[in-house]
N, CA, C and O atoms as a CHARMM CRD file, in Angstrom:
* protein
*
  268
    1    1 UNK  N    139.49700  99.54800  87.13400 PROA 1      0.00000
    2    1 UNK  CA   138.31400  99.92800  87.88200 PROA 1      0.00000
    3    1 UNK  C    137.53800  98.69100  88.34800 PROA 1      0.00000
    4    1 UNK  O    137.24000  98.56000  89.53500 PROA 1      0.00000
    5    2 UNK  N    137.14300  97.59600  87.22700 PROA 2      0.00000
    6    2 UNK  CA   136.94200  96.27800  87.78900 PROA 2      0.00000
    7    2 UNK  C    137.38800  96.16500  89.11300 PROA 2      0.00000
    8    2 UNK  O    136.86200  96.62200  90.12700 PROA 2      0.00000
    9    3 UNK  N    138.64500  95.36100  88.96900 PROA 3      0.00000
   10    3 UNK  CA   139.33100  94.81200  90.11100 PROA 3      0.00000
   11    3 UNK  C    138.95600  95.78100  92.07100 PROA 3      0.00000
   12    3 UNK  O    138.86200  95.38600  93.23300 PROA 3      0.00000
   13    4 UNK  N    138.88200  96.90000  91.46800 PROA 4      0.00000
   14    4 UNK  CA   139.00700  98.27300  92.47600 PROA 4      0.00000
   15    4 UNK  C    137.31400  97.84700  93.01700 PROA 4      0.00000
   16    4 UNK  O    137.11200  97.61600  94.20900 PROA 4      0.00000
   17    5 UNK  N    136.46600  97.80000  92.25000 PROA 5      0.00000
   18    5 UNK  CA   135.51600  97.51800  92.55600 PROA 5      0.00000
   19    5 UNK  C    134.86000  96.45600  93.33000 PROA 5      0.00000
   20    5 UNK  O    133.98400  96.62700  94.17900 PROA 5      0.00000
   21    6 UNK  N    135.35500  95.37700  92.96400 PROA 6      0.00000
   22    6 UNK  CA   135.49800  93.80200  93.15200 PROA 6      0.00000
   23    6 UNK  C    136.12400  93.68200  94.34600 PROA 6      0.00000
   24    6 UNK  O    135.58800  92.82300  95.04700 PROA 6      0.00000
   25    7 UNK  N    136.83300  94.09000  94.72500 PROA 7      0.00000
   26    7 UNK  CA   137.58500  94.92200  96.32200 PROA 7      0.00000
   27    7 UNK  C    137.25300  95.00700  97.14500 PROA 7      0.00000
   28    7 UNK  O    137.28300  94.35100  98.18600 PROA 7      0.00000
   29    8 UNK  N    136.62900  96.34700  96.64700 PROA 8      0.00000
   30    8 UNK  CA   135.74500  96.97900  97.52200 PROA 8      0.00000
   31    8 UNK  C    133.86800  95.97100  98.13000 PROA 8      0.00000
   32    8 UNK  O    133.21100  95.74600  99.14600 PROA 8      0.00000
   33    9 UNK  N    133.84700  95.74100  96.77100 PROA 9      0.00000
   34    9 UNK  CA   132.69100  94.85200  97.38800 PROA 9      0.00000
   35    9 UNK  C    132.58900  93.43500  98.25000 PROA 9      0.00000
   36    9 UNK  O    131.63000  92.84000  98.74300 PROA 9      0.00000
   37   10 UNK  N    134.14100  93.14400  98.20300 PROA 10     0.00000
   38   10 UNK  CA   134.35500  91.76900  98.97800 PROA 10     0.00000
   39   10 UNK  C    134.49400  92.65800 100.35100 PROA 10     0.00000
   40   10 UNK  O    134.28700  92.01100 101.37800 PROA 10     0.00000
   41   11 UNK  N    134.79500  93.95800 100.51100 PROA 11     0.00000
   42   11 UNK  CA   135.14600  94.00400 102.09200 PROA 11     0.00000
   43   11 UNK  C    133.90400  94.18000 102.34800 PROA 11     0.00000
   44   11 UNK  O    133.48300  93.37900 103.18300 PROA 11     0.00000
   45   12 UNK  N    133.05000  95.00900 101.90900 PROA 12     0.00000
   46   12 UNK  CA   131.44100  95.23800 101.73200 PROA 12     0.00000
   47   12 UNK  C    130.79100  93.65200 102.41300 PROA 12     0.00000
   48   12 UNK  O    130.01100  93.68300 103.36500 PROA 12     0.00000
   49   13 UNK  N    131.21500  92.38900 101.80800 PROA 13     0.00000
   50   13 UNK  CA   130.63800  91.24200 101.82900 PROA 13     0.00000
   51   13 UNK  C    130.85300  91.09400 103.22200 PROA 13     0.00000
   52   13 UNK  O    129.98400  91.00800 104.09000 PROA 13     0.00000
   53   14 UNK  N    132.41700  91.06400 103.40100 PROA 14     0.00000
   54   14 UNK  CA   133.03000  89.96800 104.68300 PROA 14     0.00000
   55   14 UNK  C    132.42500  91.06100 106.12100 PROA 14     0.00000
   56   14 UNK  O    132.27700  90.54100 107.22700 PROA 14     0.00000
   57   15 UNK  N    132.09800  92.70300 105.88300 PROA 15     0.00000
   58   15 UNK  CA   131.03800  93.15800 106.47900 PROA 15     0.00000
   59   15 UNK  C    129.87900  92.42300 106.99200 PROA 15     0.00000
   60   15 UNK  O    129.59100  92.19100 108.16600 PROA 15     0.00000
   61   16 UNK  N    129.44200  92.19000 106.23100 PROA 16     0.00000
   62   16 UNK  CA   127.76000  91.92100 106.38100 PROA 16     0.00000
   63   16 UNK  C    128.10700  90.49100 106.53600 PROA 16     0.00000
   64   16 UNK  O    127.20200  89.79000 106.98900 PROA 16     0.00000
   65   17 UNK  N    129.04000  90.01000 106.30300 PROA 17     0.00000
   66   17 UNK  CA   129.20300  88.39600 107.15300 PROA 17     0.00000
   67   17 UNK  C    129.41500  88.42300 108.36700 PROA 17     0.00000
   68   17 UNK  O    129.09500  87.47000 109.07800 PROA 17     0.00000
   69   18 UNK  N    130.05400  89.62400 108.89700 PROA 18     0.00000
   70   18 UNK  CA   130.33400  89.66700 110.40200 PROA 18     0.00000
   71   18 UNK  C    129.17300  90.00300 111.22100 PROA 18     0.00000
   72   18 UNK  O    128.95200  89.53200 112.33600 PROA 18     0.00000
   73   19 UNK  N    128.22000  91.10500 110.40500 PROA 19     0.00000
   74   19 UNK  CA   127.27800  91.18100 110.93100 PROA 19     0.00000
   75   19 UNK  C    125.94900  90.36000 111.35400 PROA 19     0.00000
   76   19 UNK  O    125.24500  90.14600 112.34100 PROA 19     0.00000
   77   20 UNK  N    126.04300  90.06600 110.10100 PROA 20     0.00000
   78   20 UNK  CA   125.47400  87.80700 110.07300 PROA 20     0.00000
   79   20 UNK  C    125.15000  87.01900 111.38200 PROA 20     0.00000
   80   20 UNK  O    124.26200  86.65300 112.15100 PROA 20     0.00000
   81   21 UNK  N    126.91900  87.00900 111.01100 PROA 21     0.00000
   82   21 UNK  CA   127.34400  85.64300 112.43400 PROA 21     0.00000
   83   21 UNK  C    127.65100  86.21200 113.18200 PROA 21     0.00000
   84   21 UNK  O    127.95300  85.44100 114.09300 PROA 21     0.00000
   85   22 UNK  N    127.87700  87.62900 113.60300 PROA 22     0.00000
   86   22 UNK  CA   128.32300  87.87400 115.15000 PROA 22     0.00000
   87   22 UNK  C    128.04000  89.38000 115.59500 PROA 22     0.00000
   88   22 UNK  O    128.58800  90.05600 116.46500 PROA 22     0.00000
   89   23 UNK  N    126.85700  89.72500 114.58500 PROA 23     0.00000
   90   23 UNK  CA   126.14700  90.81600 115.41700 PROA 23     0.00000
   91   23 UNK  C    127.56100  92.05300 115.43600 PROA 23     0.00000
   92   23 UNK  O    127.47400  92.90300 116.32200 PROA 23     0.00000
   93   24 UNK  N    128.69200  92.12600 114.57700 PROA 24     0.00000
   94   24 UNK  CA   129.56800  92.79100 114.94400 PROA 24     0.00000
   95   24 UNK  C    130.01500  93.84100 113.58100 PROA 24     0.00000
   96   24 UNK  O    130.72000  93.27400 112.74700 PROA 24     0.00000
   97   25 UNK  N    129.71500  95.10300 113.33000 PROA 25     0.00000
   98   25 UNK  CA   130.17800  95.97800 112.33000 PROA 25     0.00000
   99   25 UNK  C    131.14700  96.57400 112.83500 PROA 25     0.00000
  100   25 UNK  O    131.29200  97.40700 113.73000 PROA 25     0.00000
  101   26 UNK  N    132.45600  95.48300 111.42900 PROA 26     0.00000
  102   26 UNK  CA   133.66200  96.19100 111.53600 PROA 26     0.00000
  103   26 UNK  C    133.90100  97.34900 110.97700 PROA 26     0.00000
  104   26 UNK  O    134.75100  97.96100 111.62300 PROA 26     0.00000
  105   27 UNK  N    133.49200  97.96500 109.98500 PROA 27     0.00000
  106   27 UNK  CA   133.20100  99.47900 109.50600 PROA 27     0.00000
  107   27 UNK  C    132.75100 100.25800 110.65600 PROA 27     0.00000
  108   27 UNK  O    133.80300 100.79800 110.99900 PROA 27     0.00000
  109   28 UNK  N    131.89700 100.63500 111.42300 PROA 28     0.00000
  110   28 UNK  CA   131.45100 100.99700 112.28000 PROA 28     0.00000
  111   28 UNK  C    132.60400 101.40000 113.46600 PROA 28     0.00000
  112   28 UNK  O    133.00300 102.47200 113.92300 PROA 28     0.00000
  113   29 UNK  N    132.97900  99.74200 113.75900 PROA 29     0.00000
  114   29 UNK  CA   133.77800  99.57800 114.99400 PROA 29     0.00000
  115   29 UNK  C    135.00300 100.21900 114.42900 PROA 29     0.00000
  116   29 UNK  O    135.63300 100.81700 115.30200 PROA 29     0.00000
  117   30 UNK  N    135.44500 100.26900 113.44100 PROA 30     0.00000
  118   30 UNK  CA   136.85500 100.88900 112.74600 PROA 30     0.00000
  119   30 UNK  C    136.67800 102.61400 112.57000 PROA 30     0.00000
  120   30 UNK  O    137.75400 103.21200 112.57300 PROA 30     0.00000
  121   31 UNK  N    135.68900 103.29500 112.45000 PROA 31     0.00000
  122   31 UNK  CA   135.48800 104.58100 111.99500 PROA 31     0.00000
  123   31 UNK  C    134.71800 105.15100 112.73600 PROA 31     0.00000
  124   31 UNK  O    134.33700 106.27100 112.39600 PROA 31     0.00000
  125   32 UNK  N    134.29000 104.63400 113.85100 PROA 32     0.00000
  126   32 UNK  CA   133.46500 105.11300 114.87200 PROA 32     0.00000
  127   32 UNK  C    132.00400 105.49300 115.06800 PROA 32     0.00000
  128   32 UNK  O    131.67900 106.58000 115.54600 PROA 32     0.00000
  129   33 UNK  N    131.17800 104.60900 114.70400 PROA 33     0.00000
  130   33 UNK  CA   130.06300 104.30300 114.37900 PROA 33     0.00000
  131   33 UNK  C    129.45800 104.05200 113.26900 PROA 33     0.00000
  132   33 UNK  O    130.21000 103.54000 112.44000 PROA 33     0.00000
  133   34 UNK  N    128.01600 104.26500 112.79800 PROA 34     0.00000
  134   34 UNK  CA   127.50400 103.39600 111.52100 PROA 34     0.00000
  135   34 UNK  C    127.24300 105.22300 111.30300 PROA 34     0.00000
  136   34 UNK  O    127.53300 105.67500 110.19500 PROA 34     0.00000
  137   35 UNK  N    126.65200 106.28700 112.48300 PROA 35     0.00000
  138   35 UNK  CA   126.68000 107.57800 111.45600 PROA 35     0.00000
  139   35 UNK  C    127.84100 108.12100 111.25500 PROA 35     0.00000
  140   35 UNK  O    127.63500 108.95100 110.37100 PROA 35     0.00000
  141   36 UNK  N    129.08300 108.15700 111.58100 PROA 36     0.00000
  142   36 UNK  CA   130.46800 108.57100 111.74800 PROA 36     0.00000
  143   36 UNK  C    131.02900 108.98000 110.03600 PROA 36     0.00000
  144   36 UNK  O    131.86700 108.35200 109.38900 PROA 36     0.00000
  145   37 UNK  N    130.72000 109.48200 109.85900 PROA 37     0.00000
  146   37 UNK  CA   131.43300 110.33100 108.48100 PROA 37     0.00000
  147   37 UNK  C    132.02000 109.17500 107.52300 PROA 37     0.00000
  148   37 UNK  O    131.67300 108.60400 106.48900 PROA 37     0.00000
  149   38 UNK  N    133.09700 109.14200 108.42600 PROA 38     0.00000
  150   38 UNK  CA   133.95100 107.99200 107.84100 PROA 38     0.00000
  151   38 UNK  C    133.40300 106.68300 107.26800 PROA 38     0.00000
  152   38 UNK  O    133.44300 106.16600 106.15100 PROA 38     0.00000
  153   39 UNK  N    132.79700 106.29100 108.62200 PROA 39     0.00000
  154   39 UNK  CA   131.55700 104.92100 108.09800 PROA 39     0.00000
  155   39 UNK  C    130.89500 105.58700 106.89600 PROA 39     0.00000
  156   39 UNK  O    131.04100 104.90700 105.88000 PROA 39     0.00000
  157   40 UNK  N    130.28800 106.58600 106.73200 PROA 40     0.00000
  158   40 UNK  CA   129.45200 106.65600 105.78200 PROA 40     0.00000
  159   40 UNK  C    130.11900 106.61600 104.22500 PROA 40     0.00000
  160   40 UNK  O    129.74400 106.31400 103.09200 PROA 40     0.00000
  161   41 UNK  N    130.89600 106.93100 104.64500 PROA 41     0.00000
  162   41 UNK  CA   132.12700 107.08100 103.31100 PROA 41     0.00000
  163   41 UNK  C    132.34900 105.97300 102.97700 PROA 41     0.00000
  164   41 UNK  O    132.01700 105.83600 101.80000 PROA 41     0.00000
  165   42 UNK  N    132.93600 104.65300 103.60100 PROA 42     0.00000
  166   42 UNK  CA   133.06000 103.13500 103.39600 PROA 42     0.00000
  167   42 UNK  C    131.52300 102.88700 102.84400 PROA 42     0.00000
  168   42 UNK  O    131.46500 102.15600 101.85500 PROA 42     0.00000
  169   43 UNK  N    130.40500 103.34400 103.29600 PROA 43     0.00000
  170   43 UNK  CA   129.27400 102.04100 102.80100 PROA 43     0.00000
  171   43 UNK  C    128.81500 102.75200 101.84500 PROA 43     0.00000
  172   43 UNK  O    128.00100 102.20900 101.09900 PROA 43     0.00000
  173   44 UNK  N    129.22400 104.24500 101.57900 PROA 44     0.00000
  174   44 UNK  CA   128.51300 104.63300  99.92600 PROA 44     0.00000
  175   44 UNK  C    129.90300 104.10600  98.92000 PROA 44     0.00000
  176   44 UNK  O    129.86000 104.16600  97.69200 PROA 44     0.00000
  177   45 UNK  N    130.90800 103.67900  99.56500 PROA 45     0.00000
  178   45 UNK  CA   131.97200 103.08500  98.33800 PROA 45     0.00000
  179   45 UNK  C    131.54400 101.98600  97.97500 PROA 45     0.00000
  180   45 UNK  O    131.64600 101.67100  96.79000 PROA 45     0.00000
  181   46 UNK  N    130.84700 100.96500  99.08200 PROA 46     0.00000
  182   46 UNK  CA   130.53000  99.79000  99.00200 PROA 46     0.00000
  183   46 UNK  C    129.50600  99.49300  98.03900 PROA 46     0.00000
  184   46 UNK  O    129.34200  98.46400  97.38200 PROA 46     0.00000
  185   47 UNK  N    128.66800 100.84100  98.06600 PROA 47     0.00000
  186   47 UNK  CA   127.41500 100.70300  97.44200 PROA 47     0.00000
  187   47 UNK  C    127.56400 101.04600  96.41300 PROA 47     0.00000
  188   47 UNK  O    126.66800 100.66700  95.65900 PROA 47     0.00000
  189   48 UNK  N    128.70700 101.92400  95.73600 PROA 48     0.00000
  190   48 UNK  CA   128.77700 102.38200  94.07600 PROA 48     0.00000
  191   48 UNK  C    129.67400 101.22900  93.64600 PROA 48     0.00000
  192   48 UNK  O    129.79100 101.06800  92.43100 PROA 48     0.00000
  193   49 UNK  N    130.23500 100.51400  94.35200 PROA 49     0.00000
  194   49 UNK  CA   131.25700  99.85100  93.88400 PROA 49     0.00000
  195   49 UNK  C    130.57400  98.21400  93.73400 PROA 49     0.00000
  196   49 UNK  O    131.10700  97.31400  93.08500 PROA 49     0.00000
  197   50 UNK  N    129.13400  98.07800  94.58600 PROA 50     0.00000
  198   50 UNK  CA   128.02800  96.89200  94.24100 PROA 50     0.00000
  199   50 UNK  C    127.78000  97.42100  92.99800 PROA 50     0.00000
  200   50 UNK  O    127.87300  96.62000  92.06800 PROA 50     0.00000
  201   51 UNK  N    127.43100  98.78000  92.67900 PROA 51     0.00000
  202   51 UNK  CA   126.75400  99.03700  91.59800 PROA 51     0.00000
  203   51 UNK  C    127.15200  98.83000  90.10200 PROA 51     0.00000
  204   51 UNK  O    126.44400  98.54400  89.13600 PROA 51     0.00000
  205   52 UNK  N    128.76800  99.10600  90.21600 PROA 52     0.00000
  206   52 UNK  CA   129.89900  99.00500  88.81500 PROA 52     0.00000
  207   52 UNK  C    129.77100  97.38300  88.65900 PROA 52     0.00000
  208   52 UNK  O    129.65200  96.87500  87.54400 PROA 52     0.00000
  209   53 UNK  N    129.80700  96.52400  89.98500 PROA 53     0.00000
  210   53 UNK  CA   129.75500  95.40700  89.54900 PROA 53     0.00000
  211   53 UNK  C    128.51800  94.52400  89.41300 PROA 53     0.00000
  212   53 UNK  O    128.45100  93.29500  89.45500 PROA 53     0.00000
  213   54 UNK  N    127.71700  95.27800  89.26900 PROA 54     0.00000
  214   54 UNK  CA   126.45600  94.76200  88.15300 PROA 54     0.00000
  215   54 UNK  C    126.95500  94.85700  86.81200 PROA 54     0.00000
  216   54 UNK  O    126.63300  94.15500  85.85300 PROA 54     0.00000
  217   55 UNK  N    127.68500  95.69500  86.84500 PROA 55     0.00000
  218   55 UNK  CA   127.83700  96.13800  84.84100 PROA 55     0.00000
  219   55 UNK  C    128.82200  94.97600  84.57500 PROA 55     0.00000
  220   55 UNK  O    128.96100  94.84100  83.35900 PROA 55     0.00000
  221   56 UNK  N    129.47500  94.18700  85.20900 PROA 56     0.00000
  222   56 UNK  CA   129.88300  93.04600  84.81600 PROA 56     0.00000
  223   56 UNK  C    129.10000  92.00300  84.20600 PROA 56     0.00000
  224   56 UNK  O    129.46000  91.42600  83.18000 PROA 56     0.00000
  225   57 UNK  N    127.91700  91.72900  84.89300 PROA 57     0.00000
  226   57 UNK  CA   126.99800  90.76100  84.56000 PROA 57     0.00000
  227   57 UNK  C    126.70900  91.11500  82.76600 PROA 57     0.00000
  228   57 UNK  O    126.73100  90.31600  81.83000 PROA 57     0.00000
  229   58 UNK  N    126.56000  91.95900  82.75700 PROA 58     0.00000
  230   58 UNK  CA   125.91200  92.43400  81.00400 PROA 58     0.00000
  231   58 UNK  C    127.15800  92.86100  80.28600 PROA 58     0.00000
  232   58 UNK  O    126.97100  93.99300  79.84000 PROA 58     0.00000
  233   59 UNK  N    128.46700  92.36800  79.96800 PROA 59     0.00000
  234   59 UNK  CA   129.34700  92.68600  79.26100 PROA 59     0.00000
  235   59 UNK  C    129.40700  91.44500  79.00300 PROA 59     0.00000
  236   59 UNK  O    129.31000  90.47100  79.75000 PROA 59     0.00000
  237   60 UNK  N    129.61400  91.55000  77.63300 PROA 60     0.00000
  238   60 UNK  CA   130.20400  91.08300  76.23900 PROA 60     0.00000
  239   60 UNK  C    131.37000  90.06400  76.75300 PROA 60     0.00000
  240   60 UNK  O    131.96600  90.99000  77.30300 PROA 60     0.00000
  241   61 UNK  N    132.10200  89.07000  77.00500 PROA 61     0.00000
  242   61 UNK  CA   133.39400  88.53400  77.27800 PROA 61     0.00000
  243   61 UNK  C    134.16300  88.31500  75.94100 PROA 61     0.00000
  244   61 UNK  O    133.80500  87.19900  75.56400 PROA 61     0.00000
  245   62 UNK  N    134.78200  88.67800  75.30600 PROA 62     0.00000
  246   62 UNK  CA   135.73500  88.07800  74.29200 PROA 62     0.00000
  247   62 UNK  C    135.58200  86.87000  73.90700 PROA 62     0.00000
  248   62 UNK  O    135.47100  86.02100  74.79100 PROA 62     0.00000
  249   63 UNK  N    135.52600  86.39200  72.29100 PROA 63     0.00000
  250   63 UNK  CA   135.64200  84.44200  72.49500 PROA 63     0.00000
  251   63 UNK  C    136.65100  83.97600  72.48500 PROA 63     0.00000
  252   63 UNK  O    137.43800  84.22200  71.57000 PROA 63     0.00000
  253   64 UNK  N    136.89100  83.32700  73.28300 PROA 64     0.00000
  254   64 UNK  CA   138.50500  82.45000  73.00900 PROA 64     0.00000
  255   64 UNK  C    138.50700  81.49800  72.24800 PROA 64     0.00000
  256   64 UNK  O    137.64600  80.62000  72.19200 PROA 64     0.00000
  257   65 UNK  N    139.72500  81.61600  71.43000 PROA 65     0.00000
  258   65 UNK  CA   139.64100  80.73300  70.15100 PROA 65     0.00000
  259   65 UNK  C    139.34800  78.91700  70.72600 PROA 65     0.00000
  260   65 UNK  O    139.56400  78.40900  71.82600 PROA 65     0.00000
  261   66 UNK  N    138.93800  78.47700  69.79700 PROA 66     0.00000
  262   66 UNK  CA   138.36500  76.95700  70.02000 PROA 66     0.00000
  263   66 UNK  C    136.91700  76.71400  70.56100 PROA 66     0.00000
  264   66 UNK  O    136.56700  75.57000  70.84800 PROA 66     0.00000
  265   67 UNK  N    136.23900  77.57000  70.67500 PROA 67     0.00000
  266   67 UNK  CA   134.66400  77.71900  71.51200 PROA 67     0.00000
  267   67 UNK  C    133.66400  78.33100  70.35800 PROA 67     0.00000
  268   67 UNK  O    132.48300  78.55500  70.62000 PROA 67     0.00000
C-alpha cells in the first residue's frame, strides 16, 4: 500500500509541476477536464494517497543492528 501510494502521489506531484511551469493539467488534458468524472477520480486518489503518506512520517522504522 506504501509503495501504491508513493505512486500515486509522485504523479499527483509531476501534476502540479506541470501546472507550475507551464500552466498545463495533464489530468485534465488526459480525462477531459478538471470537472470530468474521471479527473475527479485521479485527484481524490491523489489526495487519499497524500493522505496515507503522511502516516509515513509518524511510523516507528526498525533499528538496524550497529546504530
Amino acid at each position: 500500500m506504501d509503495i501504491i501510494a508513493l505512486i500515486i502521489s509522485i504523479i499527483g506531484c509531476l501534476n502540479w509541476g506541470l501546472i507550475g511551469l507551464f500552466q498545463f493539467d495533464l489530468v485534465a488534458w488526459l480525462f477531459g477536464g478538471q470537472s470530468a468524472l474521471l479527473s475527479r477520480v485521479v485527484y481524490t486518489l491523489v489526495g487519499l494517497a497524500g493522505l496515507w503518506d503522511i502516516t509515513l512520517l509518524f511510523r516507528r522504522l526498525p533499528k538496524v543492528d550497529g546504530e
